[in-house]
C-alpha positions, 0 to 999 in steps of 0.5 A: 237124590233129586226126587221130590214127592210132594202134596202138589206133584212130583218133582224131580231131575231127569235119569238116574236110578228109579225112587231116586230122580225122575226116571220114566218109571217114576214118572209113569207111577205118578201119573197111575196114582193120580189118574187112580185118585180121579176114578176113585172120586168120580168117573172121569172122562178126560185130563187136560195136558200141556207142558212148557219147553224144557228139553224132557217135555217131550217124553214126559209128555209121551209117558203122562198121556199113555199112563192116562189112557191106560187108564181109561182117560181121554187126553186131551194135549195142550202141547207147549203151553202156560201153567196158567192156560192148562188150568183154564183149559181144564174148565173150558174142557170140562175135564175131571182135571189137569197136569201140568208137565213143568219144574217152572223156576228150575234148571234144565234138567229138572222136571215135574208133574203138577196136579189140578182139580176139576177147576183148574186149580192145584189141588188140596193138601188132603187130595195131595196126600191120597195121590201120595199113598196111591202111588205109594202102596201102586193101588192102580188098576188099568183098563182093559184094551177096549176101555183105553182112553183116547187121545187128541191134540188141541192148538189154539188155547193160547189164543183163547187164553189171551182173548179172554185177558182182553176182554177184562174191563180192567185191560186197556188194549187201544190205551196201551197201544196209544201209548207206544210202547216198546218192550224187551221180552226175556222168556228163557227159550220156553213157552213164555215165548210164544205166549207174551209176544202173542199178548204184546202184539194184541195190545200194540206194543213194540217188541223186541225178543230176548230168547223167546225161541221155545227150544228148551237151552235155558240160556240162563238160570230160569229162575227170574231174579236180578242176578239172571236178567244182565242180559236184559239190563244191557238189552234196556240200556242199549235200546231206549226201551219203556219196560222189560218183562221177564217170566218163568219157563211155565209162564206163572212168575212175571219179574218187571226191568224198569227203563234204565235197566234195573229191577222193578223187583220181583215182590213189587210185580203184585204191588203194583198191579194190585194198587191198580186193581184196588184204585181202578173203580170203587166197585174194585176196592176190596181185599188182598192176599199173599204169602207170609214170606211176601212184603208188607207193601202189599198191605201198606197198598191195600190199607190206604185203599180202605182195603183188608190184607190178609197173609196165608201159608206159603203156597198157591194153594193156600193163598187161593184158598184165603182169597176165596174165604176173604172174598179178595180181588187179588193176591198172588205171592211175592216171587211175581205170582199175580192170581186175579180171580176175575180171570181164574185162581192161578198164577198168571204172568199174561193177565199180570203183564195185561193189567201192569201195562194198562197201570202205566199206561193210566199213570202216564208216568214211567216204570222207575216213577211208578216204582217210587210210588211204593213204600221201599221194603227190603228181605233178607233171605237166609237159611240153617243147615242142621243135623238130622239129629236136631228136632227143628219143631223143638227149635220153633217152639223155643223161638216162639216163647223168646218172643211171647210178648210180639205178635206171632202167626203160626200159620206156617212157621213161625212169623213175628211182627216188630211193628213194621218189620218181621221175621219169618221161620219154616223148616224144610220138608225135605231136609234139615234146614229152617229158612229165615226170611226178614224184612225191614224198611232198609237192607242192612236192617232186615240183614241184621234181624236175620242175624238176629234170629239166626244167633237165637237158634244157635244159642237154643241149639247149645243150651236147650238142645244140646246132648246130654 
């Protein structure tokens, strides 16, 4: 079973059985339920559509649009496209909202439908749970034949994408281009290869394309973490090159390779960017936010700024929703999620690239210097296989009473601080396992306190939770 029904979308592996994988069917049932929900709210006129490359776009693609006009919806196709452009283009479009057709950080034969608002952002958990229950109970009711929406294919919202990243007062293009730099892209063979040389050449840097032709074959595991960018590494070494920059196949994750070839590291993408945004001016000075299950050296930057951090839950979705309340200039998440607002509330690898080469450019200083710069913090990522049989609340709640005495969010899970360390539990939706994340200032430390937890849960497992 590979269907993932979730508050954001469905999510799912290509053919199989129908409730099982993403089959048409599927596919057609979701796209009903939301495009139900948008006429059950208000009366909307057109969705906006893109998708990234993956060999199934197409006809995903084909079954989202003919659902959506069966409904009475005009379409309005981006076609190949970034995850951050289809949620600019729904404002641009006025749109009651948006679909985003991509698994991002998945394998080839994984798909999946992404859901915006009318303001081209993902939308709320209680939104989620209403399209849930549509698609549930398939409360759909189609158009009749002279009601069908219409469809149109538009081009060119990359370029508007990028026009705008250019006009940020924060985005240095004739300082960048001055600085002659020379850049391998890695863009898995899906959209990214499109949009970040488009970015590059407009900001005069040298390029050198690391699959970037859009043909879907992932070349490797798409997900842009160190052990899937050998190739890049070596590519690096062998060119003399300033910078590598790898993103995801929907172009909302941006991993950085310094000059020598090793990872800037994937929780440092927002770092880095955002100490520039918080030093750039003192009107810029201000607020953060990421993620729990995010370094604390987003909040050692901020702080030495005379900012404030603040964590959410995991999700994008929660992190705009904290940045909106704490007025903050920017935040994102650790996996490379950069959401500057001054742009739009979304991940956007194109404006993280923009404003991470307008830093190094300033800094006059190299990526593996720039780096440096950053307090050295270490997460171990870790995980709990259980039995369906074990109450996993129970298991967070026994966690929390052992560690009363230390400071605990419960904003997701449990998290609990040890002065510059911290620990960080969240069970599965899907299945039974608890994730156990762990930072401290070296690797065998943060390891260690993994461990740590880990051997409480299976000591509360055998004492507390064994059966009678």
């Amino acid at each position: 079973m590979a269907l993932i029904k979730s508050i954001s979308g469905i999510r799912g592996t290509i053919g199989g059985k129908t409730g099982d994988n993403l089959t048409p069917v599927d596919v057609v049932k979701f796209a009903a339920a939301y495009g139900s929900w948008l006429k059950k709210k208000t009366s909307p006129t057109k969705v906006v559509i893109g998708r990234d490359a993956r060999l199934s776009g197409e006809m995903v693609n084909a079954l989202v649009s003919s659902t959506l006009q069966g409904l009475g919806i005009d379409v309005i196709d981006l076609g190949l496209s970034t995850t951050p452009t289809v949620e600019m283009a729904v404002v641009w479009e006025k749109a009651a909202g948006g679909i985003i057709l991509t698994a991002s950080h998945n394998p080839i034969q994984w798909n999946a439908l992404k859901l915006l608002n009318e303001k081209g952002e993902f939308i709320s958990g209680k939104d989620g749970e209403e399209v849930l229950t549509i698609a549930e109970n398939e409360d759909f009711e189609f158009a009749q034949v002279t009601k069908l929406g219409h469809y149109e294919k538009k081009d060119g919202y990359i370029q508007k994408h990028i026009a705008e990243i250019l006009k940020l007062p924060l985005v240095d293009a004739q300082l960048v281009h001055s600085r002659g730099f020379r850049v391998v892209v890695d863009a898995v063979n899906s959209t990214g290869g499109i949009a970040v040389p488009m970015l590059l050449s407009a900001l005069g840097v040298t390029i050198k394309e690391l699959y970037c032709e859009p043909t879907g074959h992932f070349p490797h595991n798409p997900e842009p973490l160190p052990e899937h960018l050998t190739d890049i590494s070596r590519e690096i070494v062998k060119g003399k090159y300033d910078l590598g920059i790898v993103v995801d196949p929907d172009v909302d994750r941006l991993a950085l390779v310094c000059e020598d070839g090793t990872p800037f590291g994937e929780e440092y993408t927002l770092v880095a960017v955002a100490d520039y945004v918080l030093n750039a001016g003192k009107k810029k000075n201000g607020n953060t936010v990421s993620n729990l299950s995010s370094t604390r050296a987003l909040q050692d930057v901020t702080e030495k700024a005379g900012g404030q951090y603040a964590a959410s839950a995991v999700g994008e979705v929660h992190v705009v929703t904290k940045m909106k309340e704490i007025e903050a200039v920017i935040g994102g998440e650790g996996n490379g999620g950069i959401i500057y607002p001054d742009l739009h509330y979304g991940r956007d690898a194109l404006v993280g690239i923009a404003l991470f080469l307008t830093h190094l450019a300033k800094s006059q200083t190299t990526a593996l210097r720039l780096r440096k710069k950053y307090p050295d913090y270490f997460i171990s990522k870790n995980k709990i296989e259980l039995t369906r049989d074990i109450n996993v609340d129970k298991i967070l709640d026994y966690v929390k009473k052992k560690y009363k005495n230390q400071p605990i969010s419960t904003v997701d899970g449990v998290r609990i601080e040890f002065d510059k360390e911290w620990v960080h539990l969240r069970k599965s939706n899907t299945e039974p396992i608890i994730r156990i994340y762990a930072e401290s200032d070296m690797e065998t430390k943060a390891d260690n306190l993994a461990k740590k937890i880990m051997s409480d849960i299976k000591e509360i497992i055998a004492e507390k939770l064994r059966p009678m």
